[in-house]
N, C-alpha and C positions, 0 to 999 in steps of 0.2 A: 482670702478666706482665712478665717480666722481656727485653728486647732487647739484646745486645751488639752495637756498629757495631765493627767490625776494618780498622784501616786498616793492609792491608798492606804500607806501606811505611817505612822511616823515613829518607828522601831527604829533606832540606830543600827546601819552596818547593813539594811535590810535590800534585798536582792533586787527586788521591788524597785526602787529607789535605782540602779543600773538599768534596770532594763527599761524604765520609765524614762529616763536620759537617751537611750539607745532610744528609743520609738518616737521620741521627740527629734532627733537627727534623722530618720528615716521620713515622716514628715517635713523637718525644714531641704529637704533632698529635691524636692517637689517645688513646682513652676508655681508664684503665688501663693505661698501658706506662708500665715503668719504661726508660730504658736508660742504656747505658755505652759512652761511647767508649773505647775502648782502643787505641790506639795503637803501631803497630810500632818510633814513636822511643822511647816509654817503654823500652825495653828495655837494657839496660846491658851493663855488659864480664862480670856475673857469668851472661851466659847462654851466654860461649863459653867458662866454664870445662872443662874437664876431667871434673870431679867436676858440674856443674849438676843431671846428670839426677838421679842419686842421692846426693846430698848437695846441696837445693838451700838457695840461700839467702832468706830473709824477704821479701828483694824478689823472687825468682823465685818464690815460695809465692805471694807479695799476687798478683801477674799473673796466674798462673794459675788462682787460684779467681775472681778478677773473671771469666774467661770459665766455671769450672766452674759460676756461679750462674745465667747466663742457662738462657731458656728456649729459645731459639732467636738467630742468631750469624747478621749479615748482614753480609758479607766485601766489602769493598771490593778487588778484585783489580785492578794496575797489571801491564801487559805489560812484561817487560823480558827481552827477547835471547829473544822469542820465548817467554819463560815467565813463572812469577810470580817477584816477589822471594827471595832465601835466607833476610832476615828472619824472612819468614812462615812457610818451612819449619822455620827452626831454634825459634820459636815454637812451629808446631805438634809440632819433635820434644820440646819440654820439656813438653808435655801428658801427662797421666797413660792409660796405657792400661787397659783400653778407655773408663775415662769419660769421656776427652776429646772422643770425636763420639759413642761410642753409643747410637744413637737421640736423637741433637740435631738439630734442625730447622737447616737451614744455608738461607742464600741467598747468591746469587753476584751480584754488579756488574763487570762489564770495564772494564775504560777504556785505552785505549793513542791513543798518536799517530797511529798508522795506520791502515789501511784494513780490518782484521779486528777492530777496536775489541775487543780484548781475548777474542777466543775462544779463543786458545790458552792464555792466560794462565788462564784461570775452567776452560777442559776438564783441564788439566794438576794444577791445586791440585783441580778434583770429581772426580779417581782417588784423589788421596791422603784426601779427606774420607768417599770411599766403600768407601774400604779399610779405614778406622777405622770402617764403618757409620753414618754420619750418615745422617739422613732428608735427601736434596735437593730442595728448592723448585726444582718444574721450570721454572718462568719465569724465566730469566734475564735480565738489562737488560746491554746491552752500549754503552757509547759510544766511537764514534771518530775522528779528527780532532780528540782532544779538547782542543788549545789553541785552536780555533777555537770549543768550546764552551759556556766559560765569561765571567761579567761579572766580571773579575777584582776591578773596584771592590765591586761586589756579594759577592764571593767566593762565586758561587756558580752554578749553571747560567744558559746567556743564554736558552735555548732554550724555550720554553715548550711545546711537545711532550715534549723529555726531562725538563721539571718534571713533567709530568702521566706520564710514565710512571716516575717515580722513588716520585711518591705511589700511582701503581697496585700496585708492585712493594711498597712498606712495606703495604698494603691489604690485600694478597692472602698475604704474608707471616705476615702476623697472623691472618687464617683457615686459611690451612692448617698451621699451630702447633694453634689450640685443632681443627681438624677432628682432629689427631691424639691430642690429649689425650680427647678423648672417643671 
């Protein structure tokens, strides 16, 4: 089974980006999972062309079949100004329609600085993932205060409740994929 981790952001130094690393190890932990991180810095100046959608280029075809192969897409979502990144959006507008969510298994991670630990950010990007018909993984992980929640030297959660509920979340992730395949 194939897993893609989506870090939606491409902010340098962005927390995002660890814990996106981290949830992809907790996935490759697991019997059979391929995955792939895929990254929202990967994305270059040819995805604000003009012409991108319909005339794209090699490097926008390679990105987008990396997430066209997964079986199922777990989105690391970062709050910002109360929603998710435009990276992510303008990512997800270079996706082909309708293959790009329909009937893909998604799961959502929040993370923000603040006190709603990113529910606005994962409720705003699951309209746009449920518009394109994605299956959503109804268990969401949200964290928040999240520079208080990370071993930076570690690079990676401090918390040992949000470790166990990060591996819950890739756990539960992975069954509810094959419950849907069968």
């Amino acid at each position: 089974m194939k897993i893609v981790v989506v870090c939606g952001t491409n902010r340098d130094g962005a927390l995002s980006r660890m814990l996106a690393k981290q949830a992809q190890s907790e996935f490759d932990k697991l019997d059979d999972i391929d995955t792939d991180l895929l990254d929202m810095n990967e994305l270059g100046a040819e995805f604000l062309g003009p012409k991108a959608y319909k005339e794209p280029t090699p490097e926008i075809t390679a990105i987008v079949d990396r997430f066209l192969a997964a079986d199922g897409v777990c989105f690391i979502v970062p709050e910002y100004n109360g929603s998710y990144p435009g990276i992510l959006k303008l990512f997800v507008d270079m996706l082909p329609f309708p293959e790009g969510f329909d009937s893909r298994p998604c799961s959502f991670i929040g993370l923000a600085a603040g006190q709603f630990q990113g529910l606005r950010a994962v409720e705003h990007f699951q309209q746009v993932a449920g518009y394109r018909n994605a299956h959503i993984y109804p268990r969401r992980l949200f964290i928040g205060n999240s520079f208080k929640q990370f071993d930076f030297e570690k690079g990676k959660l401090s918390d040992d409740e949000l470790c166990q509920r990060l591996s819950q979340n890739a756990n539960g992730f992975v069954q509810y994929i094959k419950a849907l395949k069968s």
